[in-house]
C-alpha positions in Angstrom: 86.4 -136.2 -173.4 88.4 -138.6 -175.6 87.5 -140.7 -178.2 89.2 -144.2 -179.5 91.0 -142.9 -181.7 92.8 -139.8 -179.5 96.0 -140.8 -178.2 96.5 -141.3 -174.5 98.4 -137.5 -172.5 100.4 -139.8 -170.2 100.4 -143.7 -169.1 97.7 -143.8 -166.4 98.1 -145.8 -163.2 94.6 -145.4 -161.2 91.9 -146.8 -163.8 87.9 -146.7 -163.5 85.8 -148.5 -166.2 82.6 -147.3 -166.2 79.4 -148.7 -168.1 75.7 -150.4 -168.1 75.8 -153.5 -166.7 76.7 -156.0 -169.2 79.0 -153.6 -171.1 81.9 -155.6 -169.9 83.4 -153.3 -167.5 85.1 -156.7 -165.7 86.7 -158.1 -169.1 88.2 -155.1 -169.9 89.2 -154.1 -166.8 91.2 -157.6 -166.2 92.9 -157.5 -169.6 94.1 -153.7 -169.1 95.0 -154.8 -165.7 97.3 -157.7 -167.4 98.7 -155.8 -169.7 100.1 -152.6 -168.2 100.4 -154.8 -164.6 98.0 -153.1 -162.9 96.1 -154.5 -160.0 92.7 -155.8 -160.2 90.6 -155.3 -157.9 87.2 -156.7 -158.5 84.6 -154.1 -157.1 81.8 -156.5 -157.4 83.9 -158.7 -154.4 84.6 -156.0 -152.1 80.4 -155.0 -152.2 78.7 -158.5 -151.9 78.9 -160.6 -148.7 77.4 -164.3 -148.3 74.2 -164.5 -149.1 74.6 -161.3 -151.4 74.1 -159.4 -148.5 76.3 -155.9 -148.6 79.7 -156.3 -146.7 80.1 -153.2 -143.8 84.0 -152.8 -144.7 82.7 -152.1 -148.4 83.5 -148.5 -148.3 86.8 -149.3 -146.0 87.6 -152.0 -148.6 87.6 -149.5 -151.1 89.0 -146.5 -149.5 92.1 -149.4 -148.9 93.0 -150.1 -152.7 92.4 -146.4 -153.8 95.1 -145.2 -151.8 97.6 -147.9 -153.4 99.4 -146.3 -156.7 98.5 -148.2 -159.2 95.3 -149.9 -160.1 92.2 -150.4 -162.6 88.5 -151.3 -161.2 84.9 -151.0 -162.2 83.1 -147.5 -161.8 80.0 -149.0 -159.8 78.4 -148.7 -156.5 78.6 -144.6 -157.1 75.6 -144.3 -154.9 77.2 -145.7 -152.2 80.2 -143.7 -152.0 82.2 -144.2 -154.4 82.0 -141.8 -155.7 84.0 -139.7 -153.2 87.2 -142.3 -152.9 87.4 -143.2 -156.9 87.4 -140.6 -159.2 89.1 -138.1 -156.9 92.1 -140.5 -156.9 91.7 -142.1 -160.5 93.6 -140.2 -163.3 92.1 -142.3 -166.3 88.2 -143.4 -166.8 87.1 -145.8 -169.7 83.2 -145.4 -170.4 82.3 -148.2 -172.2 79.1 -146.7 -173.8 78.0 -149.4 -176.6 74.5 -150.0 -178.3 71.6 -151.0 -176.3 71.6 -154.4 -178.9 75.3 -155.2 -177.5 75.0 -154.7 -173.9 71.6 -156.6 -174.2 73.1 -159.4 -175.5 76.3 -159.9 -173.9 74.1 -159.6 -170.6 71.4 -162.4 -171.7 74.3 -165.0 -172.4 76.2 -164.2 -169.5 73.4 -164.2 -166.9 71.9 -168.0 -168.6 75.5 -169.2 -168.2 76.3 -167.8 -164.7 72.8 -169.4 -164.1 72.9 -172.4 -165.9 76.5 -173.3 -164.2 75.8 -172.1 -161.2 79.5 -170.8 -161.2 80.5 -169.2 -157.7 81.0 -165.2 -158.4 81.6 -163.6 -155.2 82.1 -164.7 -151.2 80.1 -168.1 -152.0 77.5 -166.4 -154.2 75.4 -167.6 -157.4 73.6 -166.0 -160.3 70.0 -166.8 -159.1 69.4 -168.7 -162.4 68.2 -168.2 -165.8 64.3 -168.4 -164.3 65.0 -165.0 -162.1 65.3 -163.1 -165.5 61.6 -163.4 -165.6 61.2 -161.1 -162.2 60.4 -157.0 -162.8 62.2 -155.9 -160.0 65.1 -154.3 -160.4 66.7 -155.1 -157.5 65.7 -158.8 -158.3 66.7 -159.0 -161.9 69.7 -158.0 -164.1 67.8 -157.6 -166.9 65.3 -155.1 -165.6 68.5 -153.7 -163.6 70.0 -152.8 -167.0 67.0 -151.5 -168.4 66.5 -149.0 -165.1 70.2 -147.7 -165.4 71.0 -147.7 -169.6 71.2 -143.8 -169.5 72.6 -143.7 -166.0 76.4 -142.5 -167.4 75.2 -140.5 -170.2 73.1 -138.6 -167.5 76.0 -138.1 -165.2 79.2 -137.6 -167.6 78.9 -134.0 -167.9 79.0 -133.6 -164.2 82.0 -135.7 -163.8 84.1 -133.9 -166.0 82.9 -130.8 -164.6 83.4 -132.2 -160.7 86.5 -134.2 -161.6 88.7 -132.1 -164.2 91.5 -134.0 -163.4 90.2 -137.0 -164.7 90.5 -138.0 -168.5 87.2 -139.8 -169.9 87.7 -142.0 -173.2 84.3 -142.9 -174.4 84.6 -146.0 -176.5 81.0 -146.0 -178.4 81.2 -150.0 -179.4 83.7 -152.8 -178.6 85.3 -152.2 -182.1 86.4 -149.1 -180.2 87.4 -150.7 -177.5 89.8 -153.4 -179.3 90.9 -150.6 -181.2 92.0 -148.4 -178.4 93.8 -151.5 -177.0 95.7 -151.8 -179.5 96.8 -148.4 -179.7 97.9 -148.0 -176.1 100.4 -151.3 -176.8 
């Protein structure tokens, strides 16, 4: 596993960016995407329907992009099989693993602005609004979502690089990191 400050082997084409939600997996993922012209390809998109219901050509969807040469996405969805089109194909995987305080945060003002605007996301869909962080279900709740899966890539890195040795991990420990890493691949 690499850190920020280890230089890159080779210039990847296939990039995951995985990380609690809130990290900023989307941000980063567009910028990198901008600046080495990589597509995009919003995960997020491909998984929710109308209605936030899940969309049956998901896993198609995804299968589709993987198989394209080059492109960056966000490392979600891994327990609905993703886990067996991604990494296999991706040759470079971001984890953005940053204090609970940052993620926190960054997650509070994004859900009361999503809510508060009622900005469209994804295929006609809206963050529920600002009121729905009060609601303890995870399934309901972003908040308590975030809280459920904090340790959920800690947990599971050691097994990637074991399944998936192909695969070169940078852990960037704090968006410091992350700027700085940018700026190194320029």
């Amino acid at each position: 596993m690499l850190s920020a400050d280890d230089p890159l082997p080779f210039r990847p084409e296939r990039i995951l960016i995985a990380g609690v939600s809130g990290s900023g997996k989307t941000t980063l993922a567009a910028r990198i995407g901008a600046a080495w012209d990589l597509r995009h390809i919003e995960i997020d998109a491909l998984f929710h329907g109308p209605e936030w219901t899940p969309r049956p050509t998901f896993l198609d969807d995804v299968r589709t992009f993987a198989a394209e040469e080059r492109w960056i996405t966000e490392w979600q969805y891994t327990s609905k099989g993703t886990d067996e089109i991604l990494p296999p194909r991706a040759d470079l995987a971001l984890w953005l693993d940053y204090p609970y305080r940052v993620v926190r945060s960054r997650l509070i003002r994004r859900t009361l602005a999503r809510g508060v605007l009622r900005r469209e996301l994804w295929n006609g869909n809206r963050e529920k609004g600002p009121w729905n962080m009060l609601n303890r279900d995870p399934e309901e709740n972003i908040l308590a979502w975030q809280t459920k899966t904090l340790r959920h890539w800690a947990e599971r890195m050691p097994g990637i690089e074991e399944r998936f040795p192909h695969l070169t991990i940078v852990r960037l420990r704090h968006p410091r990191e992350a700027e700085r890493w940018m700026r190194a691949q320029a």
